[in-house]
C-alpha positions as CSV (number, residue, x, y, z in Angstrom):
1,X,99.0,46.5,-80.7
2,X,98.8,48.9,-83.6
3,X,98.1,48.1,-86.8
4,X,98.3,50.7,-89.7
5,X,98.0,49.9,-93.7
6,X,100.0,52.4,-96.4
7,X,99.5,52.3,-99.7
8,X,102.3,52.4,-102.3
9,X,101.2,53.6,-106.1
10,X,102.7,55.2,-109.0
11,X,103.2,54.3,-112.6
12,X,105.0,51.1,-113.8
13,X,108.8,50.7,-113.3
14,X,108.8,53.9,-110.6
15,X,110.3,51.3,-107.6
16,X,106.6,49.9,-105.7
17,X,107.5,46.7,-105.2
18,X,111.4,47.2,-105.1
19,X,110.7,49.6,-101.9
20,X,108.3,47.4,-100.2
21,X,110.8,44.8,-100.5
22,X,113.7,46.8,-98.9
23,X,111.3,48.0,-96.4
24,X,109.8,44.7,-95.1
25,X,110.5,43.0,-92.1
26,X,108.6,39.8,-93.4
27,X,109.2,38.1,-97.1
28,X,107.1,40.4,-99.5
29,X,104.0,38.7,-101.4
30,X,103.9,39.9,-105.0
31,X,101.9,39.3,-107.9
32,X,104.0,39.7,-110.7
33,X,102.9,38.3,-114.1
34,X,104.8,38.3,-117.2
35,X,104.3,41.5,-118.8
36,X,102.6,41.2,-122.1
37,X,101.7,45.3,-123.5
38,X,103.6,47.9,-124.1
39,X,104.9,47.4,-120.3
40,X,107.2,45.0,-121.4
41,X,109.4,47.6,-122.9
42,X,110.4,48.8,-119.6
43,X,110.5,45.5,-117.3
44,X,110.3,41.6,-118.0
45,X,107.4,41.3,-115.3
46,X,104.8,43.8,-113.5
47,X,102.4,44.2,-110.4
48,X,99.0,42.3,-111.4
49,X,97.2,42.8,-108.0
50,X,99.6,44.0,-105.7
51,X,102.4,43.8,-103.7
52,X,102.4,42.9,-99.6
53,X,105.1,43.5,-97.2
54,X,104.9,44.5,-93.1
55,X,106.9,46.3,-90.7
56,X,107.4,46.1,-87.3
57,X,107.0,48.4,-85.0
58,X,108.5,48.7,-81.7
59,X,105.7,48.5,-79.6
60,X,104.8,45.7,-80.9
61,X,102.6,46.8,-83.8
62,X,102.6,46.8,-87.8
63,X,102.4,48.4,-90.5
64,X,101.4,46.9,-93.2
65,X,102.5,47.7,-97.2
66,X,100.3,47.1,-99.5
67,X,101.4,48.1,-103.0
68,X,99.1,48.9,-106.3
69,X,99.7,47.5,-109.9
70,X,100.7,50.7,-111.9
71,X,99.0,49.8,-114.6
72,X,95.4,51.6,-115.3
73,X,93.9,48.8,-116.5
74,X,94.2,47.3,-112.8
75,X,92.0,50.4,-111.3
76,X,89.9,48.1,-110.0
77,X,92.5,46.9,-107.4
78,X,93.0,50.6,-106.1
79,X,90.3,51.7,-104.4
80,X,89.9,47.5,-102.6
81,X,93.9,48.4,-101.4
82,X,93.0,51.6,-100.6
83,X,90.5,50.6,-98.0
84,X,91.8,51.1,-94.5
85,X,94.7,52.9,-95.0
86,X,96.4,56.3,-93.8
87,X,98.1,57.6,-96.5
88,X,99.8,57.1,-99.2
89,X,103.2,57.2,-101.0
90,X,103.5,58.2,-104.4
91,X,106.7,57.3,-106.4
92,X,107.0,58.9,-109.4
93,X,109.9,57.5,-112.5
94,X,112.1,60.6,-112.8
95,X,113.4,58.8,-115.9
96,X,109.7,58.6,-118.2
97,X,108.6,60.9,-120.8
98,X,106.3,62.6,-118.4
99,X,106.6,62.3,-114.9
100,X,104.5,65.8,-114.2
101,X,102.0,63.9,-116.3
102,X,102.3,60.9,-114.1
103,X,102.6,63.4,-111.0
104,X,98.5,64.2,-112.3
105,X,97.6,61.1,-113.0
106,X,98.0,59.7,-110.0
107,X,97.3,62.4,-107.6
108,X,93.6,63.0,-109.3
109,X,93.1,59.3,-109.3
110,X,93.6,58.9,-105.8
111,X,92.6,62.5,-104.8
112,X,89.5,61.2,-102.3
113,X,91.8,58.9,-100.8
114,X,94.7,61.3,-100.4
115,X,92.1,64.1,-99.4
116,X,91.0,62.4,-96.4
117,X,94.1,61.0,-95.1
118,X,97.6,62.3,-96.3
119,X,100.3,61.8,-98.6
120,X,103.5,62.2,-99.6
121,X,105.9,61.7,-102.9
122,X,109.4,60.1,-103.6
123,X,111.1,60.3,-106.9
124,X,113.6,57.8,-108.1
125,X,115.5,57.1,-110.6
126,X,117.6,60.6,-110.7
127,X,120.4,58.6,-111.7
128,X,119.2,58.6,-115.3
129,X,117.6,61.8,-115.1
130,X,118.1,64.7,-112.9
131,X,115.2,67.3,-114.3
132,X,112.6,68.1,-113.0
133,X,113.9,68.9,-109.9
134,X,112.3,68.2,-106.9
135,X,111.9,72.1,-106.2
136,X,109.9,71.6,-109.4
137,X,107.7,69.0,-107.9
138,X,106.6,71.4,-105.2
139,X,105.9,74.2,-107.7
140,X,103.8,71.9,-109.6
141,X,102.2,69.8,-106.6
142,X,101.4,73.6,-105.3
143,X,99.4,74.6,-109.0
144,X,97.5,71.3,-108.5
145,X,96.2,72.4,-105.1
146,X,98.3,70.1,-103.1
147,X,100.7,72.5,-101.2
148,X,103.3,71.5,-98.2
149,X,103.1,67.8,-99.8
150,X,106.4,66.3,-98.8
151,X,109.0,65.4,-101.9
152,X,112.3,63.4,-101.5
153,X,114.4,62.2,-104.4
154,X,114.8,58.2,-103.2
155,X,116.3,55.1,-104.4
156,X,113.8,52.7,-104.2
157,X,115.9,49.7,-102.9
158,X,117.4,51.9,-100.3
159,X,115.7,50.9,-97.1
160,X,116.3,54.6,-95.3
161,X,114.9,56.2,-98.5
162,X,112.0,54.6,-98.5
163,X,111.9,54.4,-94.2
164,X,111.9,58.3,-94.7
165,X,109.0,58.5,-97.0
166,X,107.2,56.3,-94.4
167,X,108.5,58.4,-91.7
168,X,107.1,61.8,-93.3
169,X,103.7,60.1,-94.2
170,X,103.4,59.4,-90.2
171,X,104.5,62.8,-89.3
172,X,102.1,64.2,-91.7
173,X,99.2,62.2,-90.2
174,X,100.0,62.9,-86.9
175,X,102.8,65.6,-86.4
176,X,102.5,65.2,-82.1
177,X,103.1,61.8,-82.3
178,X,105.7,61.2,-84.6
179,X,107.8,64.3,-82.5
């Protein structure tokens, strides 16, 4: 049986453990702690370690989701989670101050990692704002040196929004196989 592991990451309140919980076949672990800094202005509680949550595949397989604390001060935890998986999936808060800035952030602190297996990006919460665009994600994925990078807008708690991020991750790993 197969057994893959993909890593979820992005800044704080962008959807992580909200999309591994629509996406899980089991009960998802998470480590949420009361949030104590400036955190707390956007959510009651937060990722401390990470979040755990597994599909199942129909040959019998899994594919495990592990999810990173967005927090930097949790670094530490990224590169442990980071260790054995395929790729990873990068939800970005459409709604913060900065999401280009977050968009950099993340993509040059997991740039080895993303470099040597693949990735892709899904950005939620265009309910509450609708700019940038995701045309605008390419463009600015592109200038970072990260071109043909998938980008979907997604609601994290939409199980086929965050299916198709998984979905374009595979496809991105192995095109043939995922045909």
């Amino acid at each position: 049986m197969s057994q893959y592991k993909i890593i979820f990451t992005g800044p704080v309140g962008a959807g992580k453990t909200t999309a591994i919980a629509a996406l899980s076949d089991i009960a998802p672990v998470s480590t949420d702690a009361k949030a104590t800094d400036m955190t707390r202005d956007r959510k009651e509680k937060t990722t401390v370690a990470m979040d755990y949550g597994a599909m199942r595949l129909e040959d019998g397989g899994t594919v495990h989701l592990y999810g990173t604390p967005g927090q930097e001060r949790f670094d530490f935890m990224w590169e442990i989670l980071t260790e054995g998986g395929i790729g990873l999936v990068l939800l970005i808060d459409n709604a913060r101050e900065n999401p280009f800035s977050d968009l950099r952030f993340y993509m040059e602190a997991f740039g080895k990692f993303i470099r040597s297996t693949a990735v892709v990006v899904g950005v939620s919460r265009f309910d509450l704002k609708d700019d940038p665009t995701i045309e605008a994600y390419n463009h600015r994925l592109e200038a970072m040196g990260f071109p043909n990078v998938p980008v979907f807008e997604v609601d994290a708690r939409d199980r086929r929004d965050i299916s198709l991020l998984v979905e374009a991750l595979l496809s991105v790993i192995d095109p043939v196989a995922s045909a």
